[in-house]
Rosetta silent file (secondary structure, phi, psi, omega in degrees, C-alpha in Angstrom):
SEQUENCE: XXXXXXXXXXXXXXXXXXXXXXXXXXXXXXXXXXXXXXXXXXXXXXXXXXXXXXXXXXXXXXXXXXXXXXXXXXXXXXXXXXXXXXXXXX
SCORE:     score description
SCORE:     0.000 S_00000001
   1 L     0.000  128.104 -170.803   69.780    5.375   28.753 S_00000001
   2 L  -100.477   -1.857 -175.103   73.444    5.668   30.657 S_00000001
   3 L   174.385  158.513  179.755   73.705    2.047   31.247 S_00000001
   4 L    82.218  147.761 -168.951   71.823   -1.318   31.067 S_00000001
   5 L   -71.213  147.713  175.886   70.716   -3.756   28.012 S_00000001
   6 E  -100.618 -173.807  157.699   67.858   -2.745   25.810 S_00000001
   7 L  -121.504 -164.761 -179.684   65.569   -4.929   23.750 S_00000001
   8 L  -172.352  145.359 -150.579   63.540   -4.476   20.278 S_00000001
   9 E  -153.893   99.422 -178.212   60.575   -4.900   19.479 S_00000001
  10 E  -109.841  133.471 -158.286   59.938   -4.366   15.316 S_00000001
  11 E  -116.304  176.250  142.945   56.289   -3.471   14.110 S_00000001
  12 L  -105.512  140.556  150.086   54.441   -2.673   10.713 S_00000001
  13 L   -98.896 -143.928 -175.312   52.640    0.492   10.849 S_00000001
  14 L   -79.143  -32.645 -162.598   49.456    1.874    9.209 S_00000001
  15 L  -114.457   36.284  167.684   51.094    2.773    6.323 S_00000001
  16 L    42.126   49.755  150.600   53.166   -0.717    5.976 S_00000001
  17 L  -102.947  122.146  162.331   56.648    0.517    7.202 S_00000001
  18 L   -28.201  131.399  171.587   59.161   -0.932   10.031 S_00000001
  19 E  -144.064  121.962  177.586   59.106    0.662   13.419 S_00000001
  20 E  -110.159  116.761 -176.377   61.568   -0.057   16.289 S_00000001
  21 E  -112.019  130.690 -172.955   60.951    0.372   19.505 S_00000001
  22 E  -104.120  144.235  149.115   64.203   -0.117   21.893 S_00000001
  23 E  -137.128  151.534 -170.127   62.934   -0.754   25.884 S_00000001
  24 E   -66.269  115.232  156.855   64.689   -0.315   28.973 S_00000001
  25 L   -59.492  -22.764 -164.050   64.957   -5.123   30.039 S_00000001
  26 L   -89.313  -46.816 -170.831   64.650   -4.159   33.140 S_00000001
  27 L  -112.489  -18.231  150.591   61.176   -2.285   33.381 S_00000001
  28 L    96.560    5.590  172.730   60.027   -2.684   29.793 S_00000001
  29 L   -61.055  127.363  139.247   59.362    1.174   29.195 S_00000001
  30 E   -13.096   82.053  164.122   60.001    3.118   25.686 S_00000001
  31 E   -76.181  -46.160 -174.769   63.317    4.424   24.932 S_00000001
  32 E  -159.476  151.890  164.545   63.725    5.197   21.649 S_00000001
  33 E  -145.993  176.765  179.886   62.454    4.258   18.255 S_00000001
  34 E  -130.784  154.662  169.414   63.218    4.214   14.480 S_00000001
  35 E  -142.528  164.257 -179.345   60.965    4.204   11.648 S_00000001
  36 L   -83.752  -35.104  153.417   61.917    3.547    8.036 S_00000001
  37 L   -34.553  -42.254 -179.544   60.334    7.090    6.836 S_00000001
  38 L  -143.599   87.674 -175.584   62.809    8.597    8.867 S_00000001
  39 L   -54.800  -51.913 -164.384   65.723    6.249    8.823 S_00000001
  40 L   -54.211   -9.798 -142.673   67.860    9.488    9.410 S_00000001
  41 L  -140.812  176.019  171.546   66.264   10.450   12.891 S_00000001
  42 L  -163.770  102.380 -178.336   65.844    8.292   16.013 S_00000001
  43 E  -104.879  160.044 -161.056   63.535    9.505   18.840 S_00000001
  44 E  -101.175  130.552  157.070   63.503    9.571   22.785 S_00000001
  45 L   -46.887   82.665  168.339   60.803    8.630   24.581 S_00000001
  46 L   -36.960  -25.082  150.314   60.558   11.875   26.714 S_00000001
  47 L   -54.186   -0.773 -113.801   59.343    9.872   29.558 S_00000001
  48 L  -146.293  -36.511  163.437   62.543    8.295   29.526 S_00000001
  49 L   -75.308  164.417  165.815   64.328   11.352   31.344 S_00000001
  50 L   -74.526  -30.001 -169.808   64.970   12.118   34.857 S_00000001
  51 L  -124.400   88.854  166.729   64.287   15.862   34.684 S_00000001
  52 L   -90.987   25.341 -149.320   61.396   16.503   32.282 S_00000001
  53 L   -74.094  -39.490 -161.122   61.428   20.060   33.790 S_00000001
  54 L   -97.188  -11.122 -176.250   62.700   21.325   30.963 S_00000001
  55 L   -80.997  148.217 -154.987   60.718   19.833   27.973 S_00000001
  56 L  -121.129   -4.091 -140.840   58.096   22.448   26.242 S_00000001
  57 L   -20.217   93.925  173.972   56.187   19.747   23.878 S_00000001
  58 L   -68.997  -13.004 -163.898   54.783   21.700   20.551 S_00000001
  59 L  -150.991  105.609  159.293   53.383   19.018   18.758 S_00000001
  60 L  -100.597  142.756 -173.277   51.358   15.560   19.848 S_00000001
  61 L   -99.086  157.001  166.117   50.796   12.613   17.298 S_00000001
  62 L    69.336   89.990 -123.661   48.143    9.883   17.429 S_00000001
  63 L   178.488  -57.869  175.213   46.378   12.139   19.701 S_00000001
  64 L   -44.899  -29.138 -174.158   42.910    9.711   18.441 S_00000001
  65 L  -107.616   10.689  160.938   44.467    6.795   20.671 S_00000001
  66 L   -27.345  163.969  130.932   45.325    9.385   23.815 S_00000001
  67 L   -56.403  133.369  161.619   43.588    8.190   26.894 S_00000001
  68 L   -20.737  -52.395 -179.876   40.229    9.847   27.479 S_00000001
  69 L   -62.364  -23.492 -113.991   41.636   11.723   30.413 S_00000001
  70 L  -108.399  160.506  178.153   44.974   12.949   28.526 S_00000001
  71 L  -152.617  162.176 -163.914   44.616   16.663   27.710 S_00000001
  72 L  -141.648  130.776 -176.615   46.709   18.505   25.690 S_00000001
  73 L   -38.584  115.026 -154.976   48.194   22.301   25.905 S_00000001
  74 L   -40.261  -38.704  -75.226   46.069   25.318   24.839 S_00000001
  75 L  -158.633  -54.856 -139.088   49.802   26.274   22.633 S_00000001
  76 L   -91.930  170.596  159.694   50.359   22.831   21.160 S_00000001
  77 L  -142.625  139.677  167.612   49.153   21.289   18.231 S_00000001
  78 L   -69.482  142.646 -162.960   47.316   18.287   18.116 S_00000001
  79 L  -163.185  103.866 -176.116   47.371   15.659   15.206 S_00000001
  80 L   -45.757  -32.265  168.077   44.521   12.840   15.117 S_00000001
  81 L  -150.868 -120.759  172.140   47.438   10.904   13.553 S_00000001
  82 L  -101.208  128.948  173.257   51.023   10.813   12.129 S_00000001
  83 L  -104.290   29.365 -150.922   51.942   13.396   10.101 S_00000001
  84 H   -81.290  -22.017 -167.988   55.264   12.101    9.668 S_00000001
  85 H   -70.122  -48.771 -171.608   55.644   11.709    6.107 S_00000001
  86 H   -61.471   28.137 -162.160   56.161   15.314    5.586 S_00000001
  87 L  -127.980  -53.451  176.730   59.599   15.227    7.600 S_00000001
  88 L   -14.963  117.731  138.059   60.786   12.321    4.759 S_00000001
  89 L   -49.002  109.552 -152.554   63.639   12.497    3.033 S_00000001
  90 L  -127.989    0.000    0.000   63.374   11.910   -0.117 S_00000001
């Protein structure tokens, strides 16, 4: 985001950690979020650019709460749910 106030929005997740979601006040969209497993890292909504021309996406999470429709790249790998742990710092 180059300009305008965000918001926050703090969750528990399945595995009873903090999750922060920052959205765009004006239109209420995903920017970024933090989780306490990976304090260190903060990630961008990839919807969230203007040019998404360039994004190659190797890996979708949660992939069990997709939309029906949603399909996912012969290339990529899919993950019924967060594998996230293994990224931890420990």
């Amino acid at each position: 985001m180059l300009q305008g106030a965000t918001g926050t929005f703090e969750r528990t997740s399945d595995a009873g950690r903090w999750v922060k979601n920052h959205f765009c006040r004006g239109c209420g969209n995903t920017v970024m979020w933090e989780t306490e497993v990976l304090s260190h890292a903060v990630g961008i909504a990839a919807g969230s650019f203007d040019d998404t021309a360039w994004l190659d996406p190797k890996l979708h999470v949660w992939a069990d709460s997709a939309q029906r429709w949603t399909s996912f790249p012969c290339d990529a790998e899919v993950l019924s749910k967060s594998n996230i742990e293994q990224y931890r710092k420990t």
